[in-house]
C-alpha positions as CSV (number, residue, x, y, z in Angstrom):
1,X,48.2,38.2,-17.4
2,X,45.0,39.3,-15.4
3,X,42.9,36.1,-14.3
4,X,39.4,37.4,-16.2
5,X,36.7,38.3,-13.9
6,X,34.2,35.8,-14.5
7,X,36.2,32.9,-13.3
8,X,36.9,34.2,-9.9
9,X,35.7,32.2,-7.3
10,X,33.5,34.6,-5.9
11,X,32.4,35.6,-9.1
12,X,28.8,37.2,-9.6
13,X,28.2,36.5,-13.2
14,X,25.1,35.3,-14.1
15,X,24.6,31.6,-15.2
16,X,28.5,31.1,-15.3
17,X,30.7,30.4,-12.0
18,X,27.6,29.4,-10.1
19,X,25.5,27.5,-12.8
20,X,27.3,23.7,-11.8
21,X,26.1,24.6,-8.2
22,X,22.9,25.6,-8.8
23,X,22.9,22.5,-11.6
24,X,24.2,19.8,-9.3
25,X,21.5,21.1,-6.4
26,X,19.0,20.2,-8.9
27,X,20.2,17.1,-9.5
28,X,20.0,15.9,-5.9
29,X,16.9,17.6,-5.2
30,X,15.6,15.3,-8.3
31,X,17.2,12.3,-6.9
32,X,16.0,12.6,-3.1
33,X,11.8,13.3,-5.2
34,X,12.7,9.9,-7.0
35,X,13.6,8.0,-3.8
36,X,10.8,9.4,-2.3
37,X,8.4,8.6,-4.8
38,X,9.8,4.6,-5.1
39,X,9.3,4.6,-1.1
40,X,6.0,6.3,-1.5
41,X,5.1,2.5,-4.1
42,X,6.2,0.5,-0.5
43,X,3.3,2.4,1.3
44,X,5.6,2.4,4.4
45,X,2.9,3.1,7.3
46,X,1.2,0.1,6.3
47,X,4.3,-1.8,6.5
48,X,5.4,-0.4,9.7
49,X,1.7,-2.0,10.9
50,X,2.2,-5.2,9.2
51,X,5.6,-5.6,11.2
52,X,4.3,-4.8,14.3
53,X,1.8,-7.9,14.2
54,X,4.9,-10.0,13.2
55,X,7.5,-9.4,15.6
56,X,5.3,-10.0,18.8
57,X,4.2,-13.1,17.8
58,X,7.8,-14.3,17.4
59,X,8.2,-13.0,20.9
60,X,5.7,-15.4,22.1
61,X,6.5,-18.4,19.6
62,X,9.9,-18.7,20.8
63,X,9.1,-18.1,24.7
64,X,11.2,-15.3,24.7
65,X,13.7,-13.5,22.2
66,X,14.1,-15.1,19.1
67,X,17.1,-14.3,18.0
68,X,18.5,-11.0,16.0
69,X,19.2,-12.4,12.4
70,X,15.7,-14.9,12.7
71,X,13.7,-11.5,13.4
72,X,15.7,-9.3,11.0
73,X,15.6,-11.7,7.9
74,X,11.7,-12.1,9.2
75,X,11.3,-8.7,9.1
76,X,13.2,-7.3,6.1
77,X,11.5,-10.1,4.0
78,X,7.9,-9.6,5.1
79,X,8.8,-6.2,4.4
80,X,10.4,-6.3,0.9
81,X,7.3,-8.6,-0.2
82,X,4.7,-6.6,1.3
83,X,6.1,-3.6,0.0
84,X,6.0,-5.5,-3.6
85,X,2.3,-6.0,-3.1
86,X,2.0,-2.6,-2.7
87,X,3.6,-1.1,-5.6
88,X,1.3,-3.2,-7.5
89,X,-1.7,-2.5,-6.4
90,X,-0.8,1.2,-7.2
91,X,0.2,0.3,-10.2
92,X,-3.8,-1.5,-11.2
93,X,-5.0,1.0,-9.1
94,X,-3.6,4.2,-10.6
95,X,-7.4,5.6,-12.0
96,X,-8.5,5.5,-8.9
97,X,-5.5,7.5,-7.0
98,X,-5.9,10.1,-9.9
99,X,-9.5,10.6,-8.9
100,X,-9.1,10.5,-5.1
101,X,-8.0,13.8,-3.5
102,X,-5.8,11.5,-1.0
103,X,-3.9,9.7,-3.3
104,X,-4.2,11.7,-6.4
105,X,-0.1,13.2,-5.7
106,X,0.8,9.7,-5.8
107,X,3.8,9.0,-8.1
108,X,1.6,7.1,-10.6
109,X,-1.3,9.3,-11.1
110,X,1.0,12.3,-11.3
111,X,3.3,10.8,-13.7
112,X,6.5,10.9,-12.0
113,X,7.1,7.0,-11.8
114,X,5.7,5.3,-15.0
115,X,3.9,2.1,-14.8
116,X,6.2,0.2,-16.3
117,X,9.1,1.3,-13.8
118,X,6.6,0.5,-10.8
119,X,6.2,-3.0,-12.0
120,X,9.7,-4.0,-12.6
121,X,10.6,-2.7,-9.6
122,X,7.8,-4.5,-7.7
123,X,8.8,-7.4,-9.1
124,X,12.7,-6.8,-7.8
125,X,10.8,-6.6,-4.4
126,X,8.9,-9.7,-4.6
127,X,11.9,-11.5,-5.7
128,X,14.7,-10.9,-3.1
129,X,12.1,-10.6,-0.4
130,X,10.7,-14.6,-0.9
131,X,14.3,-15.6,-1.2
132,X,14.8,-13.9,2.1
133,X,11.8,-15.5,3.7
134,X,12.5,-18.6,2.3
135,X,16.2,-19.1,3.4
136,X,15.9,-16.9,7.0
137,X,12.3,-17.9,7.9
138,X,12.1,-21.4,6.5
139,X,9.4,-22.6,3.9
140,X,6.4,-22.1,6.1
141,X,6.8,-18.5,6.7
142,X,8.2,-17.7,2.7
143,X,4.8,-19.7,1.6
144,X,2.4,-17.4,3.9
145,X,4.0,-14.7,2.5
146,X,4.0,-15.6,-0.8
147,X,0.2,-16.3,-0.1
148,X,-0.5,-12.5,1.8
149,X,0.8,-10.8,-1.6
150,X,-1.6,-13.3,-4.2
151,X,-4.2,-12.4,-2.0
152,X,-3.9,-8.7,-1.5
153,X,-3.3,-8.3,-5.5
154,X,-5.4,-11.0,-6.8
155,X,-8.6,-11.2,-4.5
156,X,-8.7,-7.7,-2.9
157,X,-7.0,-5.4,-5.7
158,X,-8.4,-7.3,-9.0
159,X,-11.5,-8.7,-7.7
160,X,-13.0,-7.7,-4.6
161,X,-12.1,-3.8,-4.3
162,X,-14.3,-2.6,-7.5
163,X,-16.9,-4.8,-6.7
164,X,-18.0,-5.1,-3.2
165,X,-19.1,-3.0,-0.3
166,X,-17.5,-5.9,1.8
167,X,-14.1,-5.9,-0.1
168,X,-12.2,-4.9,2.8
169,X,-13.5,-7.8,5.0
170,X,-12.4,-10.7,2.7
171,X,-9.4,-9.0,1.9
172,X,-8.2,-7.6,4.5
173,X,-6.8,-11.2,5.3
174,X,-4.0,-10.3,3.3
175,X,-2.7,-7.9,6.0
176,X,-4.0,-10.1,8.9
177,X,-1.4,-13.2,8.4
178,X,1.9,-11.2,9.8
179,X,1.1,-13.6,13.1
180,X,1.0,-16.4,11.7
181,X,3.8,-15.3,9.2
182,X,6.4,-14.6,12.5
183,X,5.0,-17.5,14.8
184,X,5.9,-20.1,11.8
185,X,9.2,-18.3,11.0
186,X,10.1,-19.5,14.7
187,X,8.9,-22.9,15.0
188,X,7.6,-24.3,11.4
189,X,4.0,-24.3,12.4
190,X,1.0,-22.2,12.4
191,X,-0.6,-23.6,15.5
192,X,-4.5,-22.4,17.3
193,X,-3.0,-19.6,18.8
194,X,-1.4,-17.7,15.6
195,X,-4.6,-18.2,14.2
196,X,-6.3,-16.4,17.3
197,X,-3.9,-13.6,16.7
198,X,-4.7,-13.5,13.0
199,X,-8.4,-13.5,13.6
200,X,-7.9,-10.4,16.0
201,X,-6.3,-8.3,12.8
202,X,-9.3,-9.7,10.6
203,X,-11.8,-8.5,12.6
204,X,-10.2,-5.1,13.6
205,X,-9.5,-4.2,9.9
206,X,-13.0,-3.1,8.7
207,X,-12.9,-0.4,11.6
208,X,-9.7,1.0,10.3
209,X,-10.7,1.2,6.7
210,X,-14.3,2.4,7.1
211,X,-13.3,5.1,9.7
212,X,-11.0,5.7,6.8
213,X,-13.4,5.8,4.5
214,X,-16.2,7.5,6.5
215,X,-13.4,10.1,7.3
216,X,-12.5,10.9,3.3
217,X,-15.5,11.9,2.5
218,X,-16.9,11.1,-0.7
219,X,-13.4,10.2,-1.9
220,X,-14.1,6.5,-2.6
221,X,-17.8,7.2,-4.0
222,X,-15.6,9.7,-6.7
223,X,-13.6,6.9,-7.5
224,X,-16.2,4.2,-7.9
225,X,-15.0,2.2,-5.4
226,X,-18.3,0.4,-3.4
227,X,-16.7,1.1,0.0
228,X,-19.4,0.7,2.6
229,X,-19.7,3.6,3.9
230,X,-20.5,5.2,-0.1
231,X,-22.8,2.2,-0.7
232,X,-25.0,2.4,2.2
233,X,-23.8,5.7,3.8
234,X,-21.6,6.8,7.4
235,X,-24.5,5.6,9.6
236,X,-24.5,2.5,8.2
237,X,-20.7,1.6,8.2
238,X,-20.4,3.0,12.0
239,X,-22.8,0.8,12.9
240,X,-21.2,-2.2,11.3
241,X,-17.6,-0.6,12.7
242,X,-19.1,-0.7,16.7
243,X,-20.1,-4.3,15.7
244,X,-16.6,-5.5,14.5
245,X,-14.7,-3.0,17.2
246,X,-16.8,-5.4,20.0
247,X,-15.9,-8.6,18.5
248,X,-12.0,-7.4,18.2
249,X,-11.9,-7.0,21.4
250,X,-13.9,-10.3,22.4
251,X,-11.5,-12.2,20.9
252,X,-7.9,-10.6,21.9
253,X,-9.4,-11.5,25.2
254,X,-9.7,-15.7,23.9
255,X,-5.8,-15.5,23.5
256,X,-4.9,-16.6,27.2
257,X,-7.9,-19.6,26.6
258,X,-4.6,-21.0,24.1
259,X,-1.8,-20.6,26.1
260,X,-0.9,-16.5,25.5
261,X,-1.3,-14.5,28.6
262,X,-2.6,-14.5,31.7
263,X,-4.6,-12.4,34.3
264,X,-2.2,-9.0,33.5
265,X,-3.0,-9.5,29.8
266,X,-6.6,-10.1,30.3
267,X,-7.3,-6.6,32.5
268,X,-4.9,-4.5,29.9
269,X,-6.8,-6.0,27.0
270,X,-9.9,-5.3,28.0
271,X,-9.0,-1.5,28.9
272,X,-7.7,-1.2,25.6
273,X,-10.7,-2.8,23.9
274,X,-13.1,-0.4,25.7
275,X,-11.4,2.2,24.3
276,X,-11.6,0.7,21.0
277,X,-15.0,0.2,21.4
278,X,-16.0,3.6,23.3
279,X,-14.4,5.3,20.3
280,X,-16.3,3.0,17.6
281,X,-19.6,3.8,19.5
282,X,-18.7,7.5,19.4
283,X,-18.5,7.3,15.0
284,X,-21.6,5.6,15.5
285,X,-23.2,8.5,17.4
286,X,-21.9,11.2,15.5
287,X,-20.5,9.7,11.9
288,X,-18.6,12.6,10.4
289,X,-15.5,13.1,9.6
290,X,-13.8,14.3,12.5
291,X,-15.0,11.7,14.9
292,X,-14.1,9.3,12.0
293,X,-10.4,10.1,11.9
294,X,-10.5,9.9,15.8
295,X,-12.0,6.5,15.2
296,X,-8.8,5.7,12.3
297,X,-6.1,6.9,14.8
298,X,-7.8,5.0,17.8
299,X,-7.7,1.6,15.7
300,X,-4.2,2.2,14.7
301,X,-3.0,3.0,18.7
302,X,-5.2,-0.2,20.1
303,X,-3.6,-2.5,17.4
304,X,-0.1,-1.6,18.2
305,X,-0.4,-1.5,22.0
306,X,-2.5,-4.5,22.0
307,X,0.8,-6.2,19.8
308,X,3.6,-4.8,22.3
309,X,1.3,-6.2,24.8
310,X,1.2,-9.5,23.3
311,X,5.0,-9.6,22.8
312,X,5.4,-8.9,26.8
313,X,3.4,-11.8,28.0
314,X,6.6,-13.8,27.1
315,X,8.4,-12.8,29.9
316,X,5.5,-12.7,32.5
């Protein structure tokens, strides 16, 4: 009996030997957008900044390398939980992706991921990421942790972000206690010289988000959000940007005053804080755009050089 024609192998037939293909290519596509779009909650470039604060001040808590699985459970926990704190904020903060041309093709605004789904799997994030703190890092470390997500959803997100110019300031602790975070997930303690290292994150977070904001336009300002470059314009926030640039790097240069570094460290950090600064100085000169995402780019380079830096004075 002749085999009919359109189940060949090669067969040509429309919507018949090649449909399951052309089905099942669909299918993966759609499951590679979905992972994408749950990875997109985690806001991974902030992460990848958050954990590179962390890891160097393990370095120099333990005198040296601390150990694979202590920086690994460190890590993958800080990163779970931060990554939770993340997907929520996009969840409250969904309005204001949709009306941002940045952020306005995020899952949430678009529709892909509903709210609901976000939350729930926030929540999974939270979860498994304090147990992993708690039981790889100790108490002290899962309890900072637990304390950089309340504050990044409760103070920044809920209260501060809609509501004042200087919301970024106060809340930008959130993202500043990685140091302390990995210096306690080594010895138990949070001791003067994580908190030097955390105050050099405070103070350099305003320039990142204002050069941000200054180089977005009137993104924010569209969205409502009292940013302070919207509230009292570019000149004013690049003014205020030179001022914290200066005192970020006046005070990575206190760090060998409590025991972290030494002359190297000193002349290395005070190149790179003239290049933070000379870069801050230029936004201030020129406030546009351009010279604000230089500015952006510039903060995110100094911070993680200044943190590899940090990490290397354990084995000077």
């Amino acid at each position: 009996m002749a085999t009919p024609l359109n189940t060949h192998v090669g067969s040509t037939t429309p919507g018949v030997a090649r449909a399951p293909t052309v089905a099942r290519a669909s299918s993966v596509s759609d499951v590679r957008r979905t992972v994408r779009d749950y990875l997109a909650l985690t806001k991974p470039r902030i992460v990848e900044l958050l954990l590179i604060t962390t890891v160097p001040a393990m370095i120099v808590a333990a005198g040296g390398w601390p150990g694979a699985w202590l920086v690994l459970g460190t890590v993958v926990g800080g990163a779970l939980v931060s990554s939770s704190a993340h997907a929520t904020n996009m969840v409250i903060d969904r309005d204001i992706d949709g009306a941002m041309h940045r952020t306005e093709d995020r899952p949430l605004p678009t529709g892909r991921i509903r709210p609901r789904a976000a939350l729930v799997f926030a929540t999974v994030l939270l979860i498994v990421g304090s147990v992993t703190m708690l039981t790889a890092a100790g108490p002290v470390a899962a309890l900072l942790t637990l304390t950089a997500w309340l504050w990044y959803v409760g103070i920044y997100t809920l209260w501060l972000k809609r509501r004042s110019s200087q919301n970024i300031v106060i809340g930008g602790v959130a993202g500043a206690l990685p140091p302390m975070i990995g210096w306690a997930a080594v010895t138990g303690q949070v001791p003067l010289a994580a908190v030097v290292l955390t105050t050099v994150v405070v103070l350099w977070t305003p320039i990142h988000f204002w050069s941000l904001a200054v180089g977005t336009g009137q993104d924010y300002g569209r969205a409502g959000i009292p940013m302070l470059p919207t509230v009292r314009g570019p000149k004013v926030a690049a003014r205020h940007a030179l001022g914290y640039a200066i005192a970020t790097a006046s005070s990575s240069l206190l760090l060998p005053l409590v025991g972290v570094g030494g002359v190297g460290y000193l002349a290395l950090a005070s190149a790179l804080g003239a290049l933070l600064v000379l870069r801050a100085a230029r936004l201030l000169s020129s406030p546009t755009p351009s010279t604000a995402w230089k500015s952006f780019h510039t903060s995110n380079l100094y911070l993680a050089l200044l943190f590899v830096l940090i990490g290397t004075t354990a084995w000077w």
